[in-house]
N, C-alpha and C positions, 0 to 999 in steps of 0.2 A: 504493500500500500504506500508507505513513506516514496518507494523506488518511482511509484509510478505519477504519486505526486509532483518529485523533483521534476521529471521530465516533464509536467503539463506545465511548471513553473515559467518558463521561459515565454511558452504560448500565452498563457494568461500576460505575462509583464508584455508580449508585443501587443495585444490585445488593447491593454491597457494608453497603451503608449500612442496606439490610431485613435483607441474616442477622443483622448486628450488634444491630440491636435486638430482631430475632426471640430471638438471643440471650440480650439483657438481657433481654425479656420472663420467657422460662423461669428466668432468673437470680432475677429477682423473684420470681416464682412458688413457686422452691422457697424463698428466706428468707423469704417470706409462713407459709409452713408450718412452717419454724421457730418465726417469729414466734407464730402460732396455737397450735402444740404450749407455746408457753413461756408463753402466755397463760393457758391452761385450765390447764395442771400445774401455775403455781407461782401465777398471780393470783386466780383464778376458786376455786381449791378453797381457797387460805388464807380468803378472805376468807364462802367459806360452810360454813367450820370454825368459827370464829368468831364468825360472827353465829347468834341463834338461832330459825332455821329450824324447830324442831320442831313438831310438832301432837300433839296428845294424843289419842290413837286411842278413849281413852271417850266425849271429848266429841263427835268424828265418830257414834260409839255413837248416843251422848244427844242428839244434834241429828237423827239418821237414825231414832230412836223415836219421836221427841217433834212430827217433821215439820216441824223447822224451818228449812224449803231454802234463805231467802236467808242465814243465819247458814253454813249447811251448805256454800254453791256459792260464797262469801268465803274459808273456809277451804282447800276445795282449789282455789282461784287464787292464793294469797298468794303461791306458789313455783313459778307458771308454769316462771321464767327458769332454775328447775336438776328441776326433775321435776314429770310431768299425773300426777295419782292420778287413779282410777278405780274408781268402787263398783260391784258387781256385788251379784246376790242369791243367788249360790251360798250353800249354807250344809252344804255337805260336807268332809271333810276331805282328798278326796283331788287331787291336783293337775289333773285332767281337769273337768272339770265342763262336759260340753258344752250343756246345757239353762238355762246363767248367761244370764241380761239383764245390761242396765246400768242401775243405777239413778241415778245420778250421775256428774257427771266435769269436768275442771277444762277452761273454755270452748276450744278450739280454736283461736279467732280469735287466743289470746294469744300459741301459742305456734306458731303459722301451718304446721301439719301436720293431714290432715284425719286424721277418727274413725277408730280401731281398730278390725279385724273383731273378733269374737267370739274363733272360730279360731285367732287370732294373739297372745291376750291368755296363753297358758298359756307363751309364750315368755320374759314378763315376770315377777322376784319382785311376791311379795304377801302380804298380812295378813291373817288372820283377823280378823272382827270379832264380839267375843262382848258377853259384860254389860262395861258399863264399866268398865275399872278404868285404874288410874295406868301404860298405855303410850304411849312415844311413837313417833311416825312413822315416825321417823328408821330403825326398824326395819325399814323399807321397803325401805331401803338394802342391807340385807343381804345377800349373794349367794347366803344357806340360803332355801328356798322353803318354803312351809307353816306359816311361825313365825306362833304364836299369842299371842293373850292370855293371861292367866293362867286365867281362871274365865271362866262365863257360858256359857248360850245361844248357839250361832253365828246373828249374823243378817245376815251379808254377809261381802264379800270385797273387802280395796283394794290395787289394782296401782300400781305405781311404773312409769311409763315417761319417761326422760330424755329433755328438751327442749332440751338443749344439742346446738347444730346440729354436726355434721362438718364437718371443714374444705372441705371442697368445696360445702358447702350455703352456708358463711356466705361464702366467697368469690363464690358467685352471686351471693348475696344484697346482697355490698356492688359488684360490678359495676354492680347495675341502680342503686346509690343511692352513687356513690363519696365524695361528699363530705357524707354524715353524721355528724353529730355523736359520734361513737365513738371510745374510746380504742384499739380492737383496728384499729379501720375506717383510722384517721387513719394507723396504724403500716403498713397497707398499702400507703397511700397514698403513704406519703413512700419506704419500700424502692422501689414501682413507678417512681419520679419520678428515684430516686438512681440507680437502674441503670440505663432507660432514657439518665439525661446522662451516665452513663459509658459505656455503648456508644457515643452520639454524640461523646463524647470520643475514645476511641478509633477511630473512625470518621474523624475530622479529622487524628489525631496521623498516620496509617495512610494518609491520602491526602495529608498534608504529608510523607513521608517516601518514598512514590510519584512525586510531583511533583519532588522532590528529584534522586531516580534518573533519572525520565526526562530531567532537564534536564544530570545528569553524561554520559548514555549521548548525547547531542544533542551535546554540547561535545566531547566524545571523537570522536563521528564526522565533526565540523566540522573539529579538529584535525589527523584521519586524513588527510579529505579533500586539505587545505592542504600535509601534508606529500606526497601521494601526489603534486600536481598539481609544488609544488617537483622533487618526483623527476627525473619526469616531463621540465621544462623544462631541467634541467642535465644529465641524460642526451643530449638534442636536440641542446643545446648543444658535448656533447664529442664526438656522432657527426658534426655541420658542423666543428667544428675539426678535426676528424681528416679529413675529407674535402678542408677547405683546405689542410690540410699535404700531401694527396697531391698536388691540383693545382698545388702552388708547386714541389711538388721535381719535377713533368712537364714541368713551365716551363724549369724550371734546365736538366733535364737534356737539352730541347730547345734551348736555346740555346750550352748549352755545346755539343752536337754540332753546332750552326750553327759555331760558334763555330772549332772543330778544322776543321769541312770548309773552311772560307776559308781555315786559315793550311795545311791540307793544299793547296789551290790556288795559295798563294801559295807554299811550299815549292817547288813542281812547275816555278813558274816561273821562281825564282832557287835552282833547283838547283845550279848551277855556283861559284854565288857561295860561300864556305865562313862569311862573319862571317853572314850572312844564315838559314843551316841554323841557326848556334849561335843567333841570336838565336830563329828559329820556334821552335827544341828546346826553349830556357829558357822560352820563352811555353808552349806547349805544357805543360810538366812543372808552371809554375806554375798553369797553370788544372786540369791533374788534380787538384792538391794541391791546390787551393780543393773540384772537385768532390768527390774525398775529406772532406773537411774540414765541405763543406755537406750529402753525403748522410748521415755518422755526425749531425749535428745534427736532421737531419731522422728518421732510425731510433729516434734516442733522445725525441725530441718523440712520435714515433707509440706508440711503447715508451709514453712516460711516460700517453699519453694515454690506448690502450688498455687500460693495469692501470687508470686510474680508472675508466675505464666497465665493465670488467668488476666490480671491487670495489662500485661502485655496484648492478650490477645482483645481484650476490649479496645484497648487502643489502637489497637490494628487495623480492627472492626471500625470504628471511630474514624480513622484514617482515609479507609479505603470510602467509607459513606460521606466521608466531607464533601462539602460543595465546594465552589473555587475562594470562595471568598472567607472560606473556614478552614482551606487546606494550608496555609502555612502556624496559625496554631494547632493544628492537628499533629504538626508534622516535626513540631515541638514537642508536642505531650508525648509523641511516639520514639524520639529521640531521648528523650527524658526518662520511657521505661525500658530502651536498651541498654542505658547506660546499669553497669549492676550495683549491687550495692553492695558497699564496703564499711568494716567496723569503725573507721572515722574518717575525717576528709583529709588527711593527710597521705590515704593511700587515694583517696577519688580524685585527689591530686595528682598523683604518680600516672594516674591510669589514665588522665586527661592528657597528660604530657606525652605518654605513649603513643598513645593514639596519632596524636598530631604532629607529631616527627614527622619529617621527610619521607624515610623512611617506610613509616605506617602508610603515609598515603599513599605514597607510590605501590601498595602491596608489596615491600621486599620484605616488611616484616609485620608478622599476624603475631596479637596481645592475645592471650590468654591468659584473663585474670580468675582466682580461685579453683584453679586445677587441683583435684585431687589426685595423689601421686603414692597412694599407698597402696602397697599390692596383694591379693591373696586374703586373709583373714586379717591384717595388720591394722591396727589402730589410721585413722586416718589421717592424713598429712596433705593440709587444703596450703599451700602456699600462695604468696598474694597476688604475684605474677608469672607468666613465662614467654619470654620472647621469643619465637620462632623464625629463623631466617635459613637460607640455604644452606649457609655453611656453619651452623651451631645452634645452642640454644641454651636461652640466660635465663639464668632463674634469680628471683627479685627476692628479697622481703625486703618491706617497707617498718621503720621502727622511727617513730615518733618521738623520737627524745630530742629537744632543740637546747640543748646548755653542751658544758662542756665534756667532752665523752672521753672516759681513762681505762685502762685495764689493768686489774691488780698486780699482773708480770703480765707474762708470756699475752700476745695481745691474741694468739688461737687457742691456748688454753685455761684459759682462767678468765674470772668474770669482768663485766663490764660496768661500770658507774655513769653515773650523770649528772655532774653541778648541775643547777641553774642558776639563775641571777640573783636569786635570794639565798645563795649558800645553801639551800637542801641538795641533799643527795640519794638519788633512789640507783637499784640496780634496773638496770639494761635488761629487761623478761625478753628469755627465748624458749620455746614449745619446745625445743628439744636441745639436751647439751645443757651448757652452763655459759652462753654467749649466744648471740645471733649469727655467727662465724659456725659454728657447729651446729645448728638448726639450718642454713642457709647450705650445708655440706650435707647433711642428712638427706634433705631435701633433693638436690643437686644427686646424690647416690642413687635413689629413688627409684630417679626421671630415668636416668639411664640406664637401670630394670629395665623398665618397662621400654626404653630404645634399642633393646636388645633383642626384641621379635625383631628387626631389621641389621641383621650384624652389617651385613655388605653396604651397609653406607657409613660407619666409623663417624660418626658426629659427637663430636666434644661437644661437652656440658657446661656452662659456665656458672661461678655463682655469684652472683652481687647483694650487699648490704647497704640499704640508702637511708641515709637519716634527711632530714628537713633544712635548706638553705642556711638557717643560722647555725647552724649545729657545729663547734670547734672538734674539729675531729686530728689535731697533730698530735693528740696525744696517743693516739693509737697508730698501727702499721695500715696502709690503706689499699698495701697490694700484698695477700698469705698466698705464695706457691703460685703457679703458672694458673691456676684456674676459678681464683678468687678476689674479687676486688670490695673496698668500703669507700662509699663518696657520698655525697649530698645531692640532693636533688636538683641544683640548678647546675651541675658537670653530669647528669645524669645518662642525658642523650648520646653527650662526648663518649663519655666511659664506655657505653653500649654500642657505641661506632667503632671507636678504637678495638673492641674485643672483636666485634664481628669482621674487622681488616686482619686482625692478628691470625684467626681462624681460617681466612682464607690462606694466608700464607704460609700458615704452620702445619696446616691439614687438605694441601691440595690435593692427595691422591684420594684416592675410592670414589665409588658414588656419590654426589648431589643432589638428595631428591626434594623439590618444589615443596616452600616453606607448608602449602596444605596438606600435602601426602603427608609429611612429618605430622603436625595438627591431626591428622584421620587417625595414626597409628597411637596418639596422646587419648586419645578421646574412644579408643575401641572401633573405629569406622573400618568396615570393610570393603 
């Protein structure tokens, strides 16, 4: 559909591009006609007010007695360009005169209309022509019909007919001849030339403003697209972690029932014994109160997990129903329930900063925040992130301690402190180990279990410790061994470029496999 759009795209823009001028054509057209009306009304008549146009109707007389025709056929051409006079031999007084010849008449060729019938000439005013006396032409003009001379003989009749073209004549006229030397012709010329670059102006402004749109309605659907497909993968996401929480608590609660039926065996056979019953009982009561203990953790993990997927999926829902003018809040609330949720905002920090690396956008490197990385029946080990790139993959914890950070010796084995700015001092909590250095390592072992269904790609594991921008961290080491680093959150990205260049160069043999294959194999994808 989009393909076959593109291609009609051009047809509609030529399309567009003939009304518009069609347009300015008529546009011209009718200020030509202004032009021409303003032409004849106020230039043409002043200036043949003013000049003296007249003929003296004796000496027509006196040249038409006297036979003196080239003097005679001078006179009426003088004034082609505003009225053809026309002599006739009528010599009656009434306005019919069907039996009139012509006996004269101003040349035709001048004023480029052919000869008058006969018939047609009683539509025209005209003059009497008698003995000569002091009249002039001009009288021709007149719109009373039959005005005579004063005295004399009638011995002809002369017609006035106007030789000024109609606007539709002279506009032929300058079509076939556009760039002639004329002032009325020229003014045609340049209105036709102005309107036509303003259509074509408008034409371009009208397809840069089309191009404009199509390229917001593209970004907008690319946008959609990216968010829908986000959705999409952290939806996946929470329906496998809710499906692993089920299997971990079928495990448990599989082995705690292993677990009861041996010491119910071993009960049965030191029945007699009484220190024996007391010790199975207190075993007993204490693994209930463990399994108590691990199934409300595990109800509230399901709990917590299913209000996000369902909250996600309304928003979804929400999303996909918005109208246009509700779909960029929509498309917020929807981005807002991708984002996941983390024990404070110091890691929703971390994971912001992730995301929006270079990197991340460009897809060379996919976050995975909250990965569980325990294997088998093992207590489980949710770390806070994992960065997955082609040639490694780093594993985060985020530790919130912003003062100054010391370690009692050894800065990988022994524990870690934290001034702050009021002199207290609390330890550095790590899940596992006696430091964040050895939970961050744990962790980091883990991952690489479980990279072990794929040996033939050999991918190093890294591990990093990020404390918060302010955080004084010289009092510790900030690089343990080739595969471990500790830094703050605003060298954070650096640190995680720098390892993933190390990686490439330190580990270029074996296979590469595309940072999602790795992500499939984290996650159980087949």
């Amino acid at each position: 559909m989009i393909a076959m759009t593109d291609m009609r795209r051009p047809a509609f823009s030529m399309l567009r591009l003939v009304i518009l001028l069609y347009a300015a054509f008529l546009f011209a057209h009718y200020l030509n006609s202004k032009n021409y009306s303003d032409y004849i009304n106020k230039t043409l008549i002043k200036i043949h007010a003013e000049a003296n146009v007249g003929v003296d109707a004796n000496e027509l007389a006196r040249l038409l007695e006297t036979r003196d025709y080239i003097p005679l056929q001078k006179l009426l051409d003088r004034n082609y360009n505003i009225y053809a006079l026309i002599i006739t031999d009528c010599k009656t007084t009434q306005d019919r005169c069907d039996d009139q010849k012509i006996l004269f008449a101003t040349n035709p060729r001048l004023y480029g209309k052919q000869n008058f019938r006969l018939d047609h000439l009683i539509e025209f005013p005209y003059v009497l022509l008698r003995a000569p006396r002091n009249t002039s032409v001009m009288d021709l003009l007149a719109p009373q019909k039959g005005r005579t001379t004063q005295q004399g003989e009638i011995i002809g009749r002369v017609y006035s007919i106007s030789t000024i073209p109609t606007f539709a004549e002279d506009y032929h006229m300058w079509g076939q001849n556009p760039f002639r030397d004329n002032e009325l012709w020229r003014r045609y010329l340049a209105t036709l030339a102005i309107s036509l670059l303003g259509g074509a102006g408008i034409w371009l402004i009208v397809e840069l403003f089309l191009k404009i749109r199509r390229t917001d309605l593209r970004n907008a659907a690319k946008r959609e697209a990216e968010l829908m497909e986000s959705a999409d993968t952290y939806l996946r996401q929470l329906e496998e972690n809710e499906e692993r929480i089920k299997e971990r608590e079928r495990n448990f609660l599989q082995q705690f029932e292993a677990y009861v039926v041996r010491i119910r065996e071993l009960e049965q056979r030191i029945q007699d014994v009484a220190h024996y019953r007391e010790i199975s009982g207190t075993i007993i009561a204490e693994m209930e109160e463990e399994r108590n203990r691990q199934s409300a953790h595990f109800r509230e993990e399901l709990e917590r997990t299913e209000t996000e997927k369902q909250s996600l999926k309304n928003e979804l829902e929400r999303y996909r129903a918005a109208t246009r003018k509700e779909k960029d809040e929509a498309s917020r609330s929807l981005a807002q329930a991708i984002v996941p949720q983390f024990a404070n905002s110091f890691e929703k920090q971390i994971f912001m900063s992730l995301t929006g690396s270079p990197a991340a956008l460009k897809k060379e490197w996919l976050v995975l925040p909250n990965l569980d990385v325990a294997g088998g029946k093992a207590t489980s080990k949710v770390l806070d992130f994992a960065v997955v790139t082609r040639n490694c993959v780093m594993v985060i914890e985020a530790k919130n301690y912003w003062g100054h950070v010391t370690a009692e010796g050894d800065t990988a084995n022994t524990r870690w402190h934290c001034t702050d700015g009021s002199h207290a001092t609390v330890d550095v909590r790590s899940s596992w180990g006696v430091n964040p250095y050895q939970q961050v390592r744990e962790y980091t072992m883990s991952l690489m279990n479980m990279l072990q269904r794929q040996p033939q790609w050999r991918l190093p594991v890294y591990g990093v410790v990020v404390f918060p921008q302010t955080a004084d961290l010289s009092a510790i080491d900030e690089r343990i061994g080739r595969f471990y680093r500790i830094t703050r959150s605003d060298s954070l990205i650096a640190t995680l470029e720098n390892i993933d260049a190390e990686a490439r160069r330190e580990h270029s043999s074996g296979k590469r496999p595309a940072p999602a294959e790795i992500v499939n194999v984290l996650l159980d994808r087949r």
